[in-house]
C-alpha positions as CSV (number, residue, x, y, z in Angstrom):
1,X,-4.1,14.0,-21.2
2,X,-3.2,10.6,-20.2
3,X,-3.9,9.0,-16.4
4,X,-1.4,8.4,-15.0
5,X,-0.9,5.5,-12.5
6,X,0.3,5.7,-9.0
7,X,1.6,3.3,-6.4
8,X,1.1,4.0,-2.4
9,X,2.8,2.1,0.2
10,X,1.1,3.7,3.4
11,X,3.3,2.1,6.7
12,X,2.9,1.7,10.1
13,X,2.5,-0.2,13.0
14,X,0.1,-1.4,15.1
15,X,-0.5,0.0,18.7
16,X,-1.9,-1.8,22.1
17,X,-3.2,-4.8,20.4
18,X,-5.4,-7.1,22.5
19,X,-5.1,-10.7,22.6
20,X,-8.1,-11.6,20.8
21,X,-7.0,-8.7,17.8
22,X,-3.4,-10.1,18.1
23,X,-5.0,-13.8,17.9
24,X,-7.2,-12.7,15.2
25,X,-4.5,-11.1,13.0
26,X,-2.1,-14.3,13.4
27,X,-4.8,-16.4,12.5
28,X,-5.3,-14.5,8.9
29,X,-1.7,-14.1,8.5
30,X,-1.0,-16.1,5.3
31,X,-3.7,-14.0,3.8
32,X,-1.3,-10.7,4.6
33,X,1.8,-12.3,3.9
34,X,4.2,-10.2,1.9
35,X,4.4,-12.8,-0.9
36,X,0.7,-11.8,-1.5
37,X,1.6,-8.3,-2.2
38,X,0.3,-6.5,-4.8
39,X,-0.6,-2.7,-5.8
40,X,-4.8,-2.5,-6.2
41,X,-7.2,-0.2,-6.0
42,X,-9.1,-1.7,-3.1
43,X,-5.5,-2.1,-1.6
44,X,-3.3,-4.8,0.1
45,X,-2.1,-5.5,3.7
46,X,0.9,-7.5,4.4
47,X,2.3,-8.0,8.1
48,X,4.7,-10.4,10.2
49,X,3.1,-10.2,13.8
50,X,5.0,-13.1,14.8
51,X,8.3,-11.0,14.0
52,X,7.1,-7.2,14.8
53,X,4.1,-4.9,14.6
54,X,4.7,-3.0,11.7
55,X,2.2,-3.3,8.8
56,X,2.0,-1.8,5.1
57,X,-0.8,-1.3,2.7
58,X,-0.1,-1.3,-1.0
59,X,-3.0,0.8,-3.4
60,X,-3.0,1.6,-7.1
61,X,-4.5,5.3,-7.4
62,X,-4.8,7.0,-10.8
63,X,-4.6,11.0,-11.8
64,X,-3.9,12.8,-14.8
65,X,-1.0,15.6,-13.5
66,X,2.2,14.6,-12.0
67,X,0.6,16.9,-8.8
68,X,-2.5,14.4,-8.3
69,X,0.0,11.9,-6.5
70,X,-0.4,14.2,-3.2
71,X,-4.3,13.8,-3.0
72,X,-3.7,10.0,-4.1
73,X,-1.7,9.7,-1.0
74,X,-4.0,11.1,0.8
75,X,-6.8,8.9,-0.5
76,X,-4.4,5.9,0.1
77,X,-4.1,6.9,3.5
78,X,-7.8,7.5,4.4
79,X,-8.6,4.0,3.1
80,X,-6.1,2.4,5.1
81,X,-7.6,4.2,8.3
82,X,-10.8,3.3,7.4
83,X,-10.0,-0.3,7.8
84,X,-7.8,0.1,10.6
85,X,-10.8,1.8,11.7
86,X,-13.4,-0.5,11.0
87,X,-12.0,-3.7,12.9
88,X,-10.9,-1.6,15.7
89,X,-7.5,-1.9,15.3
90,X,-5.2,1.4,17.0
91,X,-2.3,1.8,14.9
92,X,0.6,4.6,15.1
93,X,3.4,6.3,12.8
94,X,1.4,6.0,9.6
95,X,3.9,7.4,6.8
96,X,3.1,7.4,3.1
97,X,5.5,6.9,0.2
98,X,4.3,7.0,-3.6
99,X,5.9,6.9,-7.1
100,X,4.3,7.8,-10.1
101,X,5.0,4.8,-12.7
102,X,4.8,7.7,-15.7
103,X,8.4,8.8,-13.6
104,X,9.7,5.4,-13.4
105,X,12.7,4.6,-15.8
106,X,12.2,1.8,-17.9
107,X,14.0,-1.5,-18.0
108,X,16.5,-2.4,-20.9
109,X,13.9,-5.0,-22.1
110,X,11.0,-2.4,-22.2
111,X,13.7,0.4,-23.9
112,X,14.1,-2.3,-26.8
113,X,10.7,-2.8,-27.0
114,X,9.5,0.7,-27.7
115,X,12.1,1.4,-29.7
116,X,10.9,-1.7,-32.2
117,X,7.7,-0.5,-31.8
């Protein structure tokens, strides 16, 4: 059986910030910014706090069966609490969306390709 690759977005917003968090997050935000983004195993945080509160983390999570995407999104989401967590920051409205790239249609370009191949 193959493994099959899935991408988590896990979203939500932070909650009752204090100054020195909200300073400290604004002070790392090119590090976060959404031009950054990318899907890795360790997982990426992109944010706007100058424009609203809401953040979103970006994993890579793997499985062999189309089923393993629920406990991938639940690992995603555990590992996004943690470091919420860990700095201390309260957060609300965490929602999880994933796609299994196995699913995903391929691109014209991509089509061609395996069809040469």
């Amino acid at each position: 059986m193959s493994e099959r690759t899935f991408r988590i977005m896990v979203r939500g917003s932070f909650d009752a910030l204090s100054e020195e968090q909200r300073a400290e997050l604004l002070a790392r935000a090119a590090e976060h910014d959404v031009f950054n983004a990318a899907f890795t195993a360790e997982g990426s945080l992109t944010y706007d706090l100058a424009m609203r509160p809401f953040f979103t983390f970006r994993y890579l999570e793997y499985g062999e069966r189309e089923e393993d995407i629920v406990a991938a999104g639940e690992r995603a989401q555990a590992k996004a609490e943690l470091w919420l967590g860990e700095r201390g920051y309260a957060y609300k409205a965490l929602k999880v969306s994933a796609e299994d790239m196995a699913l995903m249609p391929l691109a014209k370009r991509q089509r061609k390709a395996q069809a040469a191949g």
